[in-house]
VOROPA-152162 format. One record per residue (C-alpha): chain; x, y, z; residue in one letter. Coordinates in pm, 1 decimal. Layout:
! residues N
chain,xx,yy,zz,res
A,X,Y,Z,A
...
END
This chain:
! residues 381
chain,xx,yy,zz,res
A,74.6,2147.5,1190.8,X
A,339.9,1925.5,1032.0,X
A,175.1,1654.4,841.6,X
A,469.4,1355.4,881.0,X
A,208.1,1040.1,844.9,X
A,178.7,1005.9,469.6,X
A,200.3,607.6,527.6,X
A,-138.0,648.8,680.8,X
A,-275.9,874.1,468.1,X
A,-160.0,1149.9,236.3,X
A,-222.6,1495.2,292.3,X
A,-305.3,1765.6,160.9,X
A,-538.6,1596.6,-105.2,X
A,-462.6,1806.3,-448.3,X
A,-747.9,2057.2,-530.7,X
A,-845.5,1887.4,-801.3,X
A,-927.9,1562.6,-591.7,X
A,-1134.4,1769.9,-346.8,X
A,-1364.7,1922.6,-629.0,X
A,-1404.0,1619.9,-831.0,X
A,-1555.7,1426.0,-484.5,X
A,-1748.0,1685.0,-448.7,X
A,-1906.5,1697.5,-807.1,X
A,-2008.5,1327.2,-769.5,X
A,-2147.1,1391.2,-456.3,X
A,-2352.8,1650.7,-571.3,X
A,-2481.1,1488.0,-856.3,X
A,-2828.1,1255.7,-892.3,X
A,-2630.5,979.3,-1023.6,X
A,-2592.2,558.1,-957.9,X
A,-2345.2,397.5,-1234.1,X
A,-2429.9,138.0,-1411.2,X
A,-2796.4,124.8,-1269.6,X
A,-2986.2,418.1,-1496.4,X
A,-2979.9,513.3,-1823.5,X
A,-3008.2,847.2,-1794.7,X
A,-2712.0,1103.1,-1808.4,X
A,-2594.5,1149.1,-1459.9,X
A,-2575.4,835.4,-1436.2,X
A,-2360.4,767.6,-1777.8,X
A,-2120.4,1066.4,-1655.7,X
A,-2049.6,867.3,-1308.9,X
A,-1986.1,571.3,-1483.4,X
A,-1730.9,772.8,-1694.4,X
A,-1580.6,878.1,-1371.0,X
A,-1510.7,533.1,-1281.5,X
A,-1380.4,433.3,-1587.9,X
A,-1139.2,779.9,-1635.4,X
A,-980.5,625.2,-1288.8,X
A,-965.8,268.5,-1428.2,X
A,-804.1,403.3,-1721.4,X
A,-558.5,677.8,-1508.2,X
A,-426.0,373.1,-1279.7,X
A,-401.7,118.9,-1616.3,X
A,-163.2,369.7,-1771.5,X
A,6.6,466.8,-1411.6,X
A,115.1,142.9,-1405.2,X
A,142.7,-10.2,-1751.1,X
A,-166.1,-254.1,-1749.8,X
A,-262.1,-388.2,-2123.4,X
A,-618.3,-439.5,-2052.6,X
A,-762.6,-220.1,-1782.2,X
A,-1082.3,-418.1,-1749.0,X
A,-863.1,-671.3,-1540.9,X
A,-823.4,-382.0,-1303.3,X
A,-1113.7,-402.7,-1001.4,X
A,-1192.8,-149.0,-842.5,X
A,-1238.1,-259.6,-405.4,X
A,-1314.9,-124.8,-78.3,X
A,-943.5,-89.2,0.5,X
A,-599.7,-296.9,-10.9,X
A,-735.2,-484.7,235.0,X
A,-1064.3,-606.2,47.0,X
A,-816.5,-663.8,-223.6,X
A,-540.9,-883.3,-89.6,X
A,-800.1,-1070.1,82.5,X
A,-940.7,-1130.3,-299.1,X
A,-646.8,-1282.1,-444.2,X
A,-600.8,-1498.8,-147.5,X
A,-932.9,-1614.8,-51.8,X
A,-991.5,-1623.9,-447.4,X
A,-709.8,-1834.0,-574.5,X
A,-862.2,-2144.5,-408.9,X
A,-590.4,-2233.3,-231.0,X
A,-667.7,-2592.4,-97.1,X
A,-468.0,-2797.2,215.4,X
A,-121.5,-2876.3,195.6,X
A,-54.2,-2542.8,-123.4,X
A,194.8,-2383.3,-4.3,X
A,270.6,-1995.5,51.5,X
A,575.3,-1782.1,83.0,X
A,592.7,-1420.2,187.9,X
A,833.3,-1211.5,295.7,X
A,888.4,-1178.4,682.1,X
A,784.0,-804.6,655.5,X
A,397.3,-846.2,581.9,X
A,119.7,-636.2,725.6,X
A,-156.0,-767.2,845.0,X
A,-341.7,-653.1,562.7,X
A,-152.9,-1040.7,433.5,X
A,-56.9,-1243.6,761.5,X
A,-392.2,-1243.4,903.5,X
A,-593.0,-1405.3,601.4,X
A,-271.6,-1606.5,571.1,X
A,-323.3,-1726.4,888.4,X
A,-666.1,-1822.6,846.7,X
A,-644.2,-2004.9,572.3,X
A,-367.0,-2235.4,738.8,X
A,-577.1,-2234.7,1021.2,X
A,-917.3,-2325.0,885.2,X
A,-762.9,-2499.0,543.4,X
A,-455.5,-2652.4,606.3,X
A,-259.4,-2400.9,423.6,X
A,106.2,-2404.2,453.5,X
A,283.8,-2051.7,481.7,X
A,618.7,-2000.3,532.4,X
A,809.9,-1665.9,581.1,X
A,1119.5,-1582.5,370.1,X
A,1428.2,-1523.8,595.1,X
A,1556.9,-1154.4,619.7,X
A,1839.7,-956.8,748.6,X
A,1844.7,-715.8,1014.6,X
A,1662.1,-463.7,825.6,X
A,1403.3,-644.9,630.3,X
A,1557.2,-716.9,328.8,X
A,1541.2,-1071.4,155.7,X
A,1722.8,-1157.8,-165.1,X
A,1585.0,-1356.1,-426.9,X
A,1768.3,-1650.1,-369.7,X
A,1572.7,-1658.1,-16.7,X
A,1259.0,-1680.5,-197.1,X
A,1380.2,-1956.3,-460.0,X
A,1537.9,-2180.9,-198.5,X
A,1185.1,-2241.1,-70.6,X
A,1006.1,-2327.2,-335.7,X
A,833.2,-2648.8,-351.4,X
A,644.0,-2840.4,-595.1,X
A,339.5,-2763.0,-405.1,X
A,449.3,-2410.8,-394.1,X
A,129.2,-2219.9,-521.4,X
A,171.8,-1822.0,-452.2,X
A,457.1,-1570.5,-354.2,X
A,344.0,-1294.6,-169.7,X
A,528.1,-995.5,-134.6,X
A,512.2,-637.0,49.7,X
A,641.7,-396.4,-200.1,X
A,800.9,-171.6,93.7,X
A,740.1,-175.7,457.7,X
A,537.3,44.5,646.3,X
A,781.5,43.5,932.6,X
A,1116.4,26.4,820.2,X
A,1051.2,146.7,496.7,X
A,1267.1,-89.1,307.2,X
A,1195.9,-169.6,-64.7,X
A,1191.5,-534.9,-161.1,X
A,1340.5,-638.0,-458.3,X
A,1060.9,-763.2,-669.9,X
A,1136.0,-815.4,-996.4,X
A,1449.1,-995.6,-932.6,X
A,1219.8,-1182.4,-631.0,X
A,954.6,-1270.0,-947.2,X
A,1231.4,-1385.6,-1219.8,X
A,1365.2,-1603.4,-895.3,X
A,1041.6,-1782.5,-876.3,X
A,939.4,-1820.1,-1222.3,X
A,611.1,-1924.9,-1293.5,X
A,480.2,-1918.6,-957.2,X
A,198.0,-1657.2,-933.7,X
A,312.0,-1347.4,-760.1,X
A,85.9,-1082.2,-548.6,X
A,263.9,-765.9,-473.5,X
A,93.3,-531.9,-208.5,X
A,172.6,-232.1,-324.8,X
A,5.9,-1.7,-25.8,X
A,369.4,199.0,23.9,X
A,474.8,252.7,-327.7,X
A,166.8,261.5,-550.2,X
A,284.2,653.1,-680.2,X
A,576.8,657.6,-487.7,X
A,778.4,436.5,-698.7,X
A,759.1,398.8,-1076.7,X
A,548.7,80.2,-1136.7,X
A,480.6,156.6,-1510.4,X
A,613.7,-162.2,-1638.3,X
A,410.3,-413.8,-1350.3,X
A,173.2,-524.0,-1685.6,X
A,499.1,-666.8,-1823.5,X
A,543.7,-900.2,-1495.7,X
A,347.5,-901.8,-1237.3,X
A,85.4,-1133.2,-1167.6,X
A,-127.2,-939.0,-973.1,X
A,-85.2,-603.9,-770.9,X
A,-309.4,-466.0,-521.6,X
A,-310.6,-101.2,-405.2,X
A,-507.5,140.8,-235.4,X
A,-586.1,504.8,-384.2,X
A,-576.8,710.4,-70.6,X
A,-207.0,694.6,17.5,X
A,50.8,732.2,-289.7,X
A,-225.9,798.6,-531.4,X
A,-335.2,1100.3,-363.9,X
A,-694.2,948.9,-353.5,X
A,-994.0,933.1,-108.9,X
A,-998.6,697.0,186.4,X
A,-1246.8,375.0,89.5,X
A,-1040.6,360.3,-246.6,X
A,-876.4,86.2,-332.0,X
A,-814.8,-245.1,-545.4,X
A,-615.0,-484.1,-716.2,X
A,-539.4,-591.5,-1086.2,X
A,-480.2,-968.6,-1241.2,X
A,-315.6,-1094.5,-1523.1,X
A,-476.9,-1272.0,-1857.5,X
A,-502.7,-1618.7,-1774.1,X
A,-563.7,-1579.8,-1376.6,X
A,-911.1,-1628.5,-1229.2,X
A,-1058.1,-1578.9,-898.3,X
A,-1385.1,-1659.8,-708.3,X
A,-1543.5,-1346.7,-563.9,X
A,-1537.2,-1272.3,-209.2,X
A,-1904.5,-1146.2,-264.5,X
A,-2113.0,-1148.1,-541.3,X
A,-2523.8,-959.9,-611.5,X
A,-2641.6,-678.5,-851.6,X
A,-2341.8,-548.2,-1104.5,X
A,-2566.6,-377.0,-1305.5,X
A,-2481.7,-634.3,-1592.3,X
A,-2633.4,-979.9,-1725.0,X
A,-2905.1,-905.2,-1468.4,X
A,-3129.5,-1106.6,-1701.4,X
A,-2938.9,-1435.0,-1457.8,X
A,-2905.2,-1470.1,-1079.0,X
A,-2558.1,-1611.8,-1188.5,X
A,-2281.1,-1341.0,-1116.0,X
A,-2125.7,-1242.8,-1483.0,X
A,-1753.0,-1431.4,-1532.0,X
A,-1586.2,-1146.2,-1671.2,X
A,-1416.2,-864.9,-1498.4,X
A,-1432.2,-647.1,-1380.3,X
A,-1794.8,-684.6,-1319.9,X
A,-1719.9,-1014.3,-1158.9,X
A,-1532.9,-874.7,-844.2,X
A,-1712.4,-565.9,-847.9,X
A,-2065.7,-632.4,-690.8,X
A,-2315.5,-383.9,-567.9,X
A,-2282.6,-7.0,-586.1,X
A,-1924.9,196.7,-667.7,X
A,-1798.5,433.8,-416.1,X
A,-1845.7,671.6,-705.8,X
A,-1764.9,1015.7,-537.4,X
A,-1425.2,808.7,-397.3,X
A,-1327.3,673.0,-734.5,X
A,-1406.5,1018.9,-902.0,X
A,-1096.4,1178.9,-629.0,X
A,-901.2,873.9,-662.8,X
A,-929.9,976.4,-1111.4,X
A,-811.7,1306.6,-1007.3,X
A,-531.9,1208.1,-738.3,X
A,-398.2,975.5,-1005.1,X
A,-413.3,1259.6,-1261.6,X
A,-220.6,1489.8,-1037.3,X
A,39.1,1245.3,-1023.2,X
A,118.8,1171.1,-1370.8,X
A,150.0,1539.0,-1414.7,X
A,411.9,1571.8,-1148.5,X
A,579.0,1254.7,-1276.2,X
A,668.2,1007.6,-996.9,X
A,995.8,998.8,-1082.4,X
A,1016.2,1386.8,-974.9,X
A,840.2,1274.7,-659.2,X
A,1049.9,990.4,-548.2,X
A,1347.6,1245.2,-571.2,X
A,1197.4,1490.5,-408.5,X
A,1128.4,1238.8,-164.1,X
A,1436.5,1059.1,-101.3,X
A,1618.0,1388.5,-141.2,X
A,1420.2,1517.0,208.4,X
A,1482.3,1136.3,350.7,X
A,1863.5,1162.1,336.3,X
A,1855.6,1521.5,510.5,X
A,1629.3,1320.0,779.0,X
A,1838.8,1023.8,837.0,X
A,2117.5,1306.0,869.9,X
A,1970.3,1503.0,1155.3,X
A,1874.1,1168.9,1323.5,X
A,2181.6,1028.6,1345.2,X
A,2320.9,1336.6,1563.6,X
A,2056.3,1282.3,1774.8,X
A,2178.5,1099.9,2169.6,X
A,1974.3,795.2,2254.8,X
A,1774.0,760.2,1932.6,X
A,1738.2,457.4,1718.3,X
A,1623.0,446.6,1343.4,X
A,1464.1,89.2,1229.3,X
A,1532.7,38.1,863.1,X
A,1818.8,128.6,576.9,X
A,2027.2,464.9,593.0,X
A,2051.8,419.1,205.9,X
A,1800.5,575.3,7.3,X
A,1809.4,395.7,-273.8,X
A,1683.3,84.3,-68.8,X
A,1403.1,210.7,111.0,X
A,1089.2,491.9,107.8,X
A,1038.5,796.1,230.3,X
A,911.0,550.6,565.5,X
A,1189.1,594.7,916.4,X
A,1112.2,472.9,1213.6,X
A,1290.8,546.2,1533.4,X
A,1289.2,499.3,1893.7,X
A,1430.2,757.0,2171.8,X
A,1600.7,615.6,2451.4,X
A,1342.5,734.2,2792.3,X
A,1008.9,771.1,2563.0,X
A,766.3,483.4,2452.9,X
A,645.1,498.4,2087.4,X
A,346.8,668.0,2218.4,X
A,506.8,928.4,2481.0,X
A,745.0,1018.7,2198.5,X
A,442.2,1075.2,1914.7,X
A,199.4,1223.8,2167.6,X
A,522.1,1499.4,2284.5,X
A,555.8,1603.1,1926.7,X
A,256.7,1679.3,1837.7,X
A,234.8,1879.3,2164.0,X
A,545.0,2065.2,2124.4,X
A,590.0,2149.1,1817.3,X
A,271.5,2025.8,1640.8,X
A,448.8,1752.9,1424.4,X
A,204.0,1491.3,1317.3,X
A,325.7,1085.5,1324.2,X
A,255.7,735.1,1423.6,X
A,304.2,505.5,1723.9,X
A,279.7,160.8,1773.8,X
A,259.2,-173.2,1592.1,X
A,154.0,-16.5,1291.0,X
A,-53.4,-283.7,1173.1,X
A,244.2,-517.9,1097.7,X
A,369.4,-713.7,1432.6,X
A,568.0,-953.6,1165.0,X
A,815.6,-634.2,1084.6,X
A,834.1,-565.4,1439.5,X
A,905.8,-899.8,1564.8,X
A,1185.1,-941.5,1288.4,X
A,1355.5,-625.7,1342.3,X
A,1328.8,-639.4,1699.7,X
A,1157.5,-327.3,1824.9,X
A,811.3,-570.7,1920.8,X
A,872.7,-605.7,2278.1,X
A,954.4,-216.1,2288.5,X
A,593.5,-180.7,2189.2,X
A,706.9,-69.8,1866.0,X
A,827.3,289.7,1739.7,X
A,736.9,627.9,1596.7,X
A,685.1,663.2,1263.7,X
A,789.0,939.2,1042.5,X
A,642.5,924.9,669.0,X
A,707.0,1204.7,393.5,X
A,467.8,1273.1,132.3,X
A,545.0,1469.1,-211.3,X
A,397.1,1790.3,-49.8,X
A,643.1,1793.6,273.1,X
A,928.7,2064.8,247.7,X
A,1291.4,2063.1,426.3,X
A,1147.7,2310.9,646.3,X
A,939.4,2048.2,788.5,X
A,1209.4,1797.8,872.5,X
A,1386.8,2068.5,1016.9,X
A,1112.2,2123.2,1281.1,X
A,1082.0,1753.7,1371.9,X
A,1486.2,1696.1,1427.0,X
A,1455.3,2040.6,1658.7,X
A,1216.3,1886.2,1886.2,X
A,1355.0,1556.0,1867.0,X
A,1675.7,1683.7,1995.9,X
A,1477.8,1858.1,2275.8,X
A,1319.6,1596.8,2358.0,X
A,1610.1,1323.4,2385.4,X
A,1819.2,1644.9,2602.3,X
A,1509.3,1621.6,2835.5,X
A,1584.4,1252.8,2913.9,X
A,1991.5,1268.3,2898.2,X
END
């Protein structure tokens, strides 16, 4: 097998990450809920990967940091929980997932929301002039999508934050959360959300999303936090606030350990060992007859994310004959994000194949996928 879906998911899971989910799992323990001292050690665990992902990416107070089901549950937190009321207006980029046009779209649907999509060039990029020229006075969140999951282009978003001022940013993070060194986001971000079990090296089911001093939000869901339960009013303060019921405590105890993992590799060794193997790739494709990569050749501007199409193959045809010939492991479609599609063009196709590296991938591996690549475009010359 050659693992080329690390956009999905990231595997192998490091050792360590394995163990520790087991340990919780095998332990009599509910945090927060006892008193007793399994249940003070799981507790622990969550807090040791509060604290790994506060220092990860430079957040002052890592009680801000809430822990969530996934991205998913977090984006939707910031936007249904910013009480965004009719006629507030909302940029994003034109690259979104779902994971942000969908609740987007519901809340212009069902509250009179006004989004509007920042124009882009041909490969997803927008500048942050593209951003500024749209904002309005009733202008009330940027939303942005750190790198995309098809093209693998990298926004811009500092400069895209210092364009818009004051305006409250949300950066989804789902592409480069331990790809891409974020350690300064507590300086100027407004709120990030991430999920642990991509990047981070976590679990599946991990996942959340941190907010800056001074920015409040009304829970998707509240009940027991194992706090103030003297009140049937849901505590104010975070992160009990967005955190209620039970922790996915054996998830959060990998997602400590995946984080830990990282910091001793150093993401900065990762992203060139990443972008290193990228350039080789974008190399081999490019000899390649009848094939088509959607996103940046340079390196600098993008993740280790390439998506192509071969001239004779759908998305599908061209996924499902790798993984039979030569066992190389990938994904076809829509990915989630018909936005990028649409934008770049390769909708109607019915999208592409995905190729995504992950810090344990090896030039060896990329060598094996351009092989049958080639064979496969010969087969349809």
């Amino acid at each position: 097998m050659i693992y080329l879906d690390n956009a999905a998911t990231s595997f192998p899971k490091p050792p360590e990450v394995l163990e520790a989910v087991s340990a919780a799992l095998s332990a009599p323990a509910s945090p927060g809920r006892s008193g007793h001292a399994a249940s003070l050690a799981a507790a622990r665990s969550i807090h040791r990967a509060r604290k790994n992902l506060a220092r990860l990416f430079g957040l002052p107070d890592n009680s801000r940091l809430v822990f969530t089901a996934n991205i998913t549950w977090g984006l939707n937190t910031a936007l249904e929980g910013l009480g965004l009321q009719p006629g507030d207006h909302v940029i994003s980029s034109a690259m979104e997932h779902n994971a942000v046009a969908r609740p987007l779209n519901r809340l212009a649907a069902e509250r009179g929301l006004v989004w509007e999509t920042a124009p882009a060039d041909g490969h997803g990029f927008s500048s942050p002039d593209d951003f500024k020229k749209l904002l309005r006075p009733e202008t009330r969140l940027v939303v942005l999508n750190h790198a995309s999951n098809v093209s693998g282009s990298l926004a811009p978003a500092r400069e895209i934050k210092a364009a818009v001022g004051e305006i409250p940013m949300l950066l989804d993070a789902a592409q480069t959360a331990g790809a891409l060194d974020l350690s300064d986001a507590g300086d100027w971000l407004d709120m990030l959300a991430f999920t642990g079990h991509k990047g981070l090296l976590g679990p599946t089911g991990t996942g959340g999303l941190w907010v800056r001093p001074g920015l409040a939000l009304r829970p998707l869901a509240v009940g027991g936090t194992g706090s103030a339960s003297e009140s049937i009013r849901s505590p104010d303060f975070l992160p009990d606030a967005l955190e209620p019921g039970t922790a996915n405590t054996h998830g959060l105890a990998g997602l400590a350990a995946g984080v830990e993992a990282l910091l001793k590799k150093g993401v900065d060794q990762i992203r060139a060992q990443e972008m290193k193997l990228t350039g080789i790739f974008l190399d081999g494709l490019s000899q390649i007859p009848g094939l088509t990569v959607w996103g940046p050749r340079d390196t600098n501007s993008r993740v280790a994310t390439v998506s192509v199409t071969l001239k004779g193959y759908s998305s599908s045809e061209l996924s499902a004959a790798l993984e039979r010939e030569a066992g190389v492991l990938t994904r076809a479609g829509l990915h989630c994000a018909p936005l990028a599609h649409r934008h770049l063009g390769s909708f109607q196709g019915g999208g592409s194949t995905r190729f995504s590296l992950g810090p344990y991938n090896r030039e060896e591996d990329l060598n094996s996928a351009l092989s049958a690549l080639d064979r496969l475009a010969r087969l349809k010359a």
